[in-house]
C-alpha positions in Angstrom: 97.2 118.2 111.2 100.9 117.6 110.6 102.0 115.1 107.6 105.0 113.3 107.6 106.0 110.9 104.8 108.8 107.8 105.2 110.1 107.8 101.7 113.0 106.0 100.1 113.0 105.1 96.3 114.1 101.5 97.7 112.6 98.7 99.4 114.1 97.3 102.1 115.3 99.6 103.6 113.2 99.6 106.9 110.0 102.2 105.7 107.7 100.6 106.9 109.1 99.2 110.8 109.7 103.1 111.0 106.6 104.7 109.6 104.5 102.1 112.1 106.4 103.0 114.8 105.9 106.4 114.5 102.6 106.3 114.1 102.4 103.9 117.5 104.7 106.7 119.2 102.9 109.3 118.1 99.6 108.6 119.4 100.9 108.0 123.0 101.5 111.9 123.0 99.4 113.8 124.9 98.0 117.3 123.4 97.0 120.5 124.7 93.8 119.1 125.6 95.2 117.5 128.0 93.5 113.7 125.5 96.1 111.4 123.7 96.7 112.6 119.7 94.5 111.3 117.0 97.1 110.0 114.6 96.2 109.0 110.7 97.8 105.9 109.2 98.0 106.2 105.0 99.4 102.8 103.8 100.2 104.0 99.9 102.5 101.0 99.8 101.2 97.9 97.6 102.8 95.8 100.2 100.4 96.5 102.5 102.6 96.0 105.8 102.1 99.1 107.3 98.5 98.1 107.6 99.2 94.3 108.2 101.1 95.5 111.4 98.5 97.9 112.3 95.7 95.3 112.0 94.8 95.7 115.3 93.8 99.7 115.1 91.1 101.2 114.1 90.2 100.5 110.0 89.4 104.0 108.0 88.7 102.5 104.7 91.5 101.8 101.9 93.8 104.6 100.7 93.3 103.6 97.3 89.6 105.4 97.9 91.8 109.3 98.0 92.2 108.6 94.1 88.5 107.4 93.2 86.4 110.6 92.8 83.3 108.8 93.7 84.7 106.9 96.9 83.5 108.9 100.2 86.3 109.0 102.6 85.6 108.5 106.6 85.2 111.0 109.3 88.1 111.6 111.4 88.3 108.9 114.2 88.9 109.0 117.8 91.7 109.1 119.7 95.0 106.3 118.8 95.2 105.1 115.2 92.9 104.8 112.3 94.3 103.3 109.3 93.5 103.1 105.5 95.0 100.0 104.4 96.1 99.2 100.8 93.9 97.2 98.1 94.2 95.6 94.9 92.9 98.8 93.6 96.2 101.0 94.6 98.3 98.8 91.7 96.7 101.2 89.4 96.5 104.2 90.1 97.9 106.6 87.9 99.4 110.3 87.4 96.1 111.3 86.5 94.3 110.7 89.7 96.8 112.7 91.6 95.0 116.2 91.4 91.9 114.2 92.9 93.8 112.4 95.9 95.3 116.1 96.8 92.3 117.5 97.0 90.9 114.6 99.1 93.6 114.7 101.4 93.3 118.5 102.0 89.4 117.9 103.3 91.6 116.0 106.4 93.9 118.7 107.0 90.9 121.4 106.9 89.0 119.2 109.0 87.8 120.5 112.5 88.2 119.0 115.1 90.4 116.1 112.9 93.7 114.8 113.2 96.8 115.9 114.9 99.1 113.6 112.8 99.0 111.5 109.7 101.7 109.3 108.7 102.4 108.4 105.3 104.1 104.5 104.2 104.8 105.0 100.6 106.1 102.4 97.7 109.8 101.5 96.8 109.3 102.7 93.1 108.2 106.2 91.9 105.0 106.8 90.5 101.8 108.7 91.2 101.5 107.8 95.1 104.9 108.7 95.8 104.2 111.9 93.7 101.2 112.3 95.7 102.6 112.0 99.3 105.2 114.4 98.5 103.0 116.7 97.4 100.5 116.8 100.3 103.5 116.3 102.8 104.6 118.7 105.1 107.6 116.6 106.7 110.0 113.9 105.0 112.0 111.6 106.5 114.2 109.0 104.3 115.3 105.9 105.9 118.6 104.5 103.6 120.8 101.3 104.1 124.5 102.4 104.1 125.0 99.6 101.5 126.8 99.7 97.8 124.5 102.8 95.8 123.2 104.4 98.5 124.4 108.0 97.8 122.8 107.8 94.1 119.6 107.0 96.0 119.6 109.8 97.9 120.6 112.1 95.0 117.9 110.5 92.9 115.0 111.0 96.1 116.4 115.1 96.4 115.9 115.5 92.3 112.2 113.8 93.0 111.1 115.8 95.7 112.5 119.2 93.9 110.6 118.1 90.7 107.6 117.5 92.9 108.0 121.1 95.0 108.1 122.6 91.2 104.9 121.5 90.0 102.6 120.6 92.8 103.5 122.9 95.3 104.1 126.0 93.8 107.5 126.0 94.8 106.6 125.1 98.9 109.8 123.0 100.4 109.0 120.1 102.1 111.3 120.4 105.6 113.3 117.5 105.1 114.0 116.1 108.4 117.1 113.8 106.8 118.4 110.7 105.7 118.3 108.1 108.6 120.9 105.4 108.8 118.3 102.2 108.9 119.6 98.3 109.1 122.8 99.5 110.1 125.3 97.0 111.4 128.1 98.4 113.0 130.0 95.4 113.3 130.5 96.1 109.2 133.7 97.6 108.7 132.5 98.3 105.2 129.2 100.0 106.4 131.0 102.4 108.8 133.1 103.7 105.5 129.6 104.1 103.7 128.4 105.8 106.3 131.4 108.1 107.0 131.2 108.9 102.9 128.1 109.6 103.1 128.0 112.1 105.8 131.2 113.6 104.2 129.0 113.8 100.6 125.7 115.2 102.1 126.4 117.3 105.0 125.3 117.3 108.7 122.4 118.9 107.7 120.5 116.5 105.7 121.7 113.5 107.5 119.3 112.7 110.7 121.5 112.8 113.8 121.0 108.8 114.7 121.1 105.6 113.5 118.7 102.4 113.7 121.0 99.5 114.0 120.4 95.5 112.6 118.0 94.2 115.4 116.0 90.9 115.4 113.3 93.1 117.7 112.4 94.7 115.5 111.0 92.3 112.9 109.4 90.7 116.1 107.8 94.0 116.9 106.3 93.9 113.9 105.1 90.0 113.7 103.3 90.6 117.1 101.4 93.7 115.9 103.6 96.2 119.0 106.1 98.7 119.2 109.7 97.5 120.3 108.6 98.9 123.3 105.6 96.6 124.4 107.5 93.2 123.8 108.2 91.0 126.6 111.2 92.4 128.4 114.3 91.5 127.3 117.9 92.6 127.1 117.5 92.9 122.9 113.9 94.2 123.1 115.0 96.9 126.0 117.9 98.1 123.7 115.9 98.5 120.7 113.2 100.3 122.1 115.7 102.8 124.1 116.8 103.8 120.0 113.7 103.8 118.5 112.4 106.2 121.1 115.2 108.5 121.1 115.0 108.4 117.0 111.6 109.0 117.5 111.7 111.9 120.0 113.6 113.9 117.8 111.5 113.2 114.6 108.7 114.6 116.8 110.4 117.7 118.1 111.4 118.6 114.7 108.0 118.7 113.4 107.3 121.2 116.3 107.1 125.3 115.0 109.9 125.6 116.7 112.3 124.1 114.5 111.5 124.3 111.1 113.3 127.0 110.4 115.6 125.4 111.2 115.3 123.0 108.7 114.3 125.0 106.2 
């Protein structure tokens, strides 16, 4: 099983439109066996609109259960989505419970037979499930507005996941797959500068080759429970899904063998 997290110590910055859309893309691939991908849907967000959006896939309990030593967790579904949505109980978890929700988590990576992808929506602020994703992770990809403070925010994420590599992972990276431009409008004189310092700040290297522009779509993707890509056709809807996809297909291709180490 490959895990990918879509973290950003920020809300608002588009997480969750691209963690759902991910997950919808990703289980249209078709494996080895020839059978569509068996995809994993953790919602660690207290929001809860990764599983809002998702409402309409298969429901694999609540992910506040991988903290709760006594909670059973479900058997790995079929093919498509399963999804453990968020509860009142995921407010408080704490850094205690994070040794229990890694080992939890590893019984679906060791699982035979399981999943081929799970994807991870985490919370704007840092705590124990950020901590947690991070350290069960094997991909990261960090959606950031080119807005006023964005290159502190990407400082602050790096120091995080460091800090987390340290102590939870016994000093395994996690292949950082870059910082995406998200909400971008390019019609913003002052957002192309950001962008351009940005770049010119982090490197080519840590900054994901594409950008996910302003769209109404998408938000209507979302309302209607579909990708961008199953809307009613339309000029808007038609140009959205074309960037998602491509945004998409490379996320995908970099969590192949192949290229991380490249990465790396």
């Amino acid at each position: 099983m490959k895990t990918i997290v879509i973290n950003n110590q920020k809300g608002g910055v588009g997480k969750t439109m691209l963690a759902v859309h991910l997950a919808w893309y990703l289980a249209e691939q078709v494996m080895d066996d020839d059978k569509e991908a068996k995809v994993l849907f953790i919602d660690l967000d207290g929001q809860g609109n990764g599983g809002t959006a998702l409402e309409n896939e298969r429901q694999s309990g609540n992910s506040a259960d991988l903290f709760e030593a006594t909670r059973q967790l479900p058997l790995p579904g079929g093919l498509g989505i399963s999804v453990m949505s968020q509860d009142a109980r995921l407010h408080s978890v704490e850094m205690s419970s994070v040794p229990q929700a890694i080992r939890k988590f590893r019984s679906f990576q060791n699982e035979k037979g399981g999943y081929d992808y799970c994807v991870i929506d985490t919370p704007p602020t840092w705590g124990a499930r950020n901590f947690t994703a991070l350290a069960v992770t094997d991909f990261l990809i960090s959606p950031v507005e080119m807005k006023e403070f964005a290159l502190g925010g990407i400082k602050n994420l790096l120091a995080s996941v460091e800090a987390v590599e340290t102590r939870a992972r016994e000093g395994r990276r996690v292949a950082n797959l870059g910082f995406l431009p998200s909400r971008f409008n390019s019609h913003s004189a002052e957002e192309r500068q950001k962008l351009q310092a940005t770049l010119d700040a982090v490197g080519t290297k840590l900054m994901f080759p594409g950008v996910i522009k302003l769209r109404d779509s998408y938000e209507i993707a979302l309302a209607n429970r579909v990708p961008v890509w199953r809307l009613p056709s339309s000029s808007g809807a038609k140009v959205a899904a074309a960037e998602i996809k491509q945004i998409l297909k490379t996320i995908a291709s970099r969590m192949e063998p192949a290229k991380i180490e490249e990465i790396a």
